[in-house]
C-alpha positions in Angstrom: -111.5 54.4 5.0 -111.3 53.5 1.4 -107.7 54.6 1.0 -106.8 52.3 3.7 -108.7 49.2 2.3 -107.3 50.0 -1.3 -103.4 50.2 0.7 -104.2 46.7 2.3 -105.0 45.3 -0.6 -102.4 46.3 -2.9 -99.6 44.9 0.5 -101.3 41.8 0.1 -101.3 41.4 -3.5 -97.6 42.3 -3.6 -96.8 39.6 -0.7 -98.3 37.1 -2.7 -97.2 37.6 -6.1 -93.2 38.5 -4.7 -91.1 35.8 -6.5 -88.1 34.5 -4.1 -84.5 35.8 -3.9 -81.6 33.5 -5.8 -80.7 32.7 -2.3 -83.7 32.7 -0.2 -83.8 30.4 2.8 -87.4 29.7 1.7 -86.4 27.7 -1.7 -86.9 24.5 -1.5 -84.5 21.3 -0.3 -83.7 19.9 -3.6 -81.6 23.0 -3.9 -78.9 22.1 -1.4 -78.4 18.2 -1.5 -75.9 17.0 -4.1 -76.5 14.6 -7.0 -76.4 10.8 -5.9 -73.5 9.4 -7.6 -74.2 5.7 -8.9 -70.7 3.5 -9.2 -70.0 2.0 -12.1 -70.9 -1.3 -13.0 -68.4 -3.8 -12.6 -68.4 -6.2 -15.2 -66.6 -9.7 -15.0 -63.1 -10.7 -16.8 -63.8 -12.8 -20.0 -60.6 -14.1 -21.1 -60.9 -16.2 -25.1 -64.4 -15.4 -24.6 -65.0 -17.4 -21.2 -65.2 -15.5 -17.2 -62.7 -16.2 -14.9 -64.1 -16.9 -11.0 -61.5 -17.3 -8.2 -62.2 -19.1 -5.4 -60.1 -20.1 -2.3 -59.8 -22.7 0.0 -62.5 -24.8 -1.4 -61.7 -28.3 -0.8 -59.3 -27.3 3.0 -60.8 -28.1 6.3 -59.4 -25.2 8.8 -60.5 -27.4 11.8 -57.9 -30.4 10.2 -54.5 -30.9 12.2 -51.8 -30.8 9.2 -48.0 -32.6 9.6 -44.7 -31.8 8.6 -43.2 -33.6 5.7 -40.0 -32.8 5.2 -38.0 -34.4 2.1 -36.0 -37.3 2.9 -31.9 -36.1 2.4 -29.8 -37.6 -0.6 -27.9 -40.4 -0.2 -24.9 -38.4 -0.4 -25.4 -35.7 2.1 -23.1 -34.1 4.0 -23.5 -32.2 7.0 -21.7 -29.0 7.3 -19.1 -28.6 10.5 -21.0 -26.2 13.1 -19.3 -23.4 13.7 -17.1 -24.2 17.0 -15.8 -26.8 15.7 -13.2 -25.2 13.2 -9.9 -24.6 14.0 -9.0 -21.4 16.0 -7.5 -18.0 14.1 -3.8 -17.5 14.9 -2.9 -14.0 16.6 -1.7 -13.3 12.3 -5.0 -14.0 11.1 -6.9 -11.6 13.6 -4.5 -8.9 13.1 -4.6 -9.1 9.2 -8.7 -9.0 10.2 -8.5 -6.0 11.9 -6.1 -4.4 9.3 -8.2 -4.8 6.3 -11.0 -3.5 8.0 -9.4 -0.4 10.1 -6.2 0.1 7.8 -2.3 -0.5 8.7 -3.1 0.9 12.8 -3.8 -2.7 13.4 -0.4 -4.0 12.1 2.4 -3.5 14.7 4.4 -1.3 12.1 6.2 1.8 13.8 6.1 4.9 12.3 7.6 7.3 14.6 9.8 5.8 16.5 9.9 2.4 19.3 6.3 1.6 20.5 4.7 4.8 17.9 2.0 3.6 16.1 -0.4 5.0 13.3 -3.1 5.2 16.1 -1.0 7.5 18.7 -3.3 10.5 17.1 -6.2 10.4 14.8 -7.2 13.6 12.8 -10.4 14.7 13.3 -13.2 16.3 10.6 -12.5 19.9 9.6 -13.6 22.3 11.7 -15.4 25.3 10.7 -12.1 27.9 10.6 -11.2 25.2 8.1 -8.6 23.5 10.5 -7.7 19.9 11.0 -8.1 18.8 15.1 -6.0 16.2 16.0 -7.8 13.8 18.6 -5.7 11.5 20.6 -6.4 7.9 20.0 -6.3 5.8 23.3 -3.6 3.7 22.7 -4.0 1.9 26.6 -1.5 4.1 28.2 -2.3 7.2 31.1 -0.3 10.0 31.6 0.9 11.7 34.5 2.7 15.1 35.0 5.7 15.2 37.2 7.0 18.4 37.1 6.3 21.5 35.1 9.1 24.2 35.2 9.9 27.5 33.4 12.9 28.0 31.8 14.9 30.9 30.4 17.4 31.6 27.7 19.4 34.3 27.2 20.0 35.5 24.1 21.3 38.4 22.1 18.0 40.8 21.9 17.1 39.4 25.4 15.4 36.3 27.4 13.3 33.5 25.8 10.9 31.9 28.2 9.8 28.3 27.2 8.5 25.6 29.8 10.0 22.3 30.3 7.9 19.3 31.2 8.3 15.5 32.9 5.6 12.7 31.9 5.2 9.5 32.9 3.0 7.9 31.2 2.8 3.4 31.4 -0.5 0.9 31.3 0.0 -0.2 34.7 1.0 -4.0 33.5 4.4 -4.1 33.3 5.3 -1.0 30.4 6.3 2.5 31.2 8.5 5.4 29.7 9.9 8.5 30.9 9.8 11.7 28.4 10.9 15.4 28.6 9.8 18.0 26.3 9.8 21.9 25.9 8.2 24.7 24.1 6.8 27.9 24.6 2.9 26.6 25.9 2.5 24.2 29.0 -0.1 22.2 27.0 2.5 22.1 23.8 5.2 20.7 26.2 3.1 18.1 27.6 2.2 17.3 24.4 6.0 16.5 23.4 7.2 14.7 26.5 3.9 12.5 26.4 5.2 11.7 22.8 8.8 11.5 23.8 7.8 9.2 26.8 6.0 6.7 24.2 9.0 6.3 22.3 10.8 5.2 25.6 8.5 2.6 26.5 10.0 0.1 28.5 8.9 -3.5 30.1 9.5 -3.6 34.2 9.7 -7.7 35.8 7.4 -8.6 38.2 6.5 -11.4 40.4 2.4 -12.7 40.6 2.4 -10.3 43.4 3.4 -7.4 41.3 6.3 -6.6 42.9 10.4 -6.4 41.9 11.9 -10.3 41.3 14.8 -9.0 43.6 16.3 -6.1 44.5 18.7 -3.5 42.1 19.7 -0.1 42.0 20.3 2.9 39.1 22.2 6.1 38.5 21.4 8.7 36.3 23.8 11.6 36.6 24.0 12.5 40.3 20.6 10.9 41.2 20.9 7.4 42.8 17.8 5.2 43.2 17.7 1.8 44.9 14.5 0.0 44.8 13.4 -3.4 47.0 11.0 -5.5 46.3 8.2 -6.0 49.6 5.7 -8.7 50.8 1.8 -8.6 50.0 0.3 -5.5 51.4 2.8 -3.0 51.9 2.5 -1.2 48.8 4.5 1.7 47.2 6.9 3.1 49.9 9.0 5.5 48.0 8.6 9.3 47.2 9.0 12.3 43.8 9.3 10.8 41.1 10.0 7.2 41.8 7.0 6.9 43.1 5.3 8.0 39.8 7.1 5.9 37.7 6.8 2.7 40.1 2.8 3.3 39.9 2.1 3.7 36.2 4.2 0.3 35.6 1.3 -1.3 37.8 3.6 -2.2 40.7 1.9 -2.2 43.9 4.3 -3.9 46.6 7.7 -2.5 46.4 9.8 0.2 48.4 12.2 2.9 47.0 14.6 5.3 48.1 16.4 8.3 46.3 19.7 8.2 47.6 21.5 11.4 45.4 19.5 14.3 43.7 16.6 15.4 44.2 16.4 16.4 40.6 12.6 15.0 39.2 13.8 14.0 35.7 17.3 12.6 36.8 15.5 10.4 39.7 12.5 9.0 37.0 15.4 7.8 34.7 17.8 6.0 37.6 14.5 4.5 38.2 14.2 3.3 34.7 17.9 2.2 34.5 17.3 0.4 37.8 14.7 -1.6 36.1 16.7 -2.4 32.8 19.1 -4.3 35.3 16.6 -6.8 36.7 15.9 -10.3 35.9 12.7 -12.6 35.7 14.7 -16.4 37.0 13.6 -17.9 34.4 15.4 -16.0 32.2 18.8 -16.7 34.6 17.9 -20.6 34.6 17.5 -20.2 31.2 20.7 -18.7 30.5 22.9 -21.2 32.8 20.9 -24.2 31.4 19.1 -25.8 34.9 15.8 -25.6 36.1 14.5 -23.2 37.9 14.3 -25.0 41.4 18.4 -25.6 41.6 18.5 -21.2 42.2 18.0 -21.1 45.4 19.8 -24.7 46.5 
């Protein structure tokens, strides 16, 4: 019995004379909440020994209704002309616009031949073999394929194959061209006749109901073509390549007939030569000196 009173009494003198652990959660408050931090004081601008207040809109009414005063104009004012008023830019001015701002594409100049411009084909950024990709420009004119055909030449060490191809190509208002070209890919040779096909580019007459002035007919080797013009309506009755050609010049009343060869290439240029033999009347009044109403007295 006195053993366990002396045990009890040494616990409770060691529970009451154990100081705290650095991090007991029994410490008190003051240990965990941060300093307050006072600003400074903010002490007033003295400039030449004097302080400097600011104040704003002091002696302004926001409720008051303000007016517009402009300045009165000088006596010798002048207005400026507005805009619309100026004269009008010739065709020579806007082209010499458009070449100092996109380079000599703009200038009519021909580079590569009749109707060839600088904007035929564009080079495009390197690619990433390190090879320039020519992109074609669109210049206003559509091409179309008449005829694709293989071709073969005999030679000493044996046959060389190439292909041989026919395009049309015209902007359906009045201008259209015939080319050929060959070489030893399909796309290459479509390539070189669309090329060959700009530098024949030629301008067809028509009436204000896009059709022939009057009627006319072409040879071109054995292939005969005779074209008539047609009423309102009817539209293009002809076949092969006549057809093709009358289409991309943008002539939509007119009727046509191969008369020799059936030959695609030889047909497209009768065509064209039947074309170069018509005449707008008023280029025929012009040339015998009346007006135009004494043709058909």
């Amino acid at each position: 019995m006195a053993a366990a009173s002396a045990s009890l009494s040494t616990f409770s003198s060691l529970s009451l004379h154990t100081t705290p652990s650095r991090f007991s959660p029994f410490q008190s408050q003051s240990f965990f909440l941060p300093k307050p931090i006072h600003p400074p004081k903010l002490k007033p601008i003295t400039v030449n020994s004097t302080t400097v207040e600011t104040t704003f809109f002091d002696n302004t009414d926001p409720e008051e209704i303000s007016t517009f005063d402009p300045p009165e104009r000088p006596e010798d004012f002048i207005e400026p002309p507005s805009f619309d008023d100026g004269p009008l830019e010739s065709e020579d001015d806007i082209a010499k616009a458009y070449e100092e701002l996109y380079g000599p594409a703009y200038s009519g100049e021909t580079f590569l031949g009749n109707d060839i411009y600088t904007m035929d084909s564009k080079v495009k950024k390197t690619t990433g073999f390190g090879k320039t990709k020519k992109e074609k420009a669109k210049d206003g004119f559509d091409e179309r394929v008449v005829q694709v055909r293989r071709v073969t030449k005999v030679v000493k060490g044996g046959k060389q194959l190439h292909f041989r191809a026919i395009v049309v190509v015209g902007d359906k208002k009045g201008q259209v061209g015939v080319g050929v070209g060959k070489a030893k890919e399909v796309i290459a040779a479509v390539q070189k006749s669309a090329v060959n096909a700009r530098r024949n580019i030629i301008t067809v007459p028509m009436t204000k109901y896009l059709t022939f002035p009057h009627r006319s007919e072409g040879d071109f080797g054995a292939a005969r073509v005779m074209l008539r013009p047609a009423a309102p309506g009817t539209g293009v009755i002809a076949g092969g390549a006549v057809r093709i050609v009358l289409e991309m010049a943008g002539v939509e009343n007119a009727l046509g007939k191969q008369l020799g060869s059936n030959n695609a290439l030889n047909n497209a240029r009768a065509t064209v030569v039947a074309v170069q033999q018509m005449r707008q009347f008023s280029e025929v009044a012009q040339d015998r000196g009346i007006p135009m109403e004494e043709l058909w007295k």
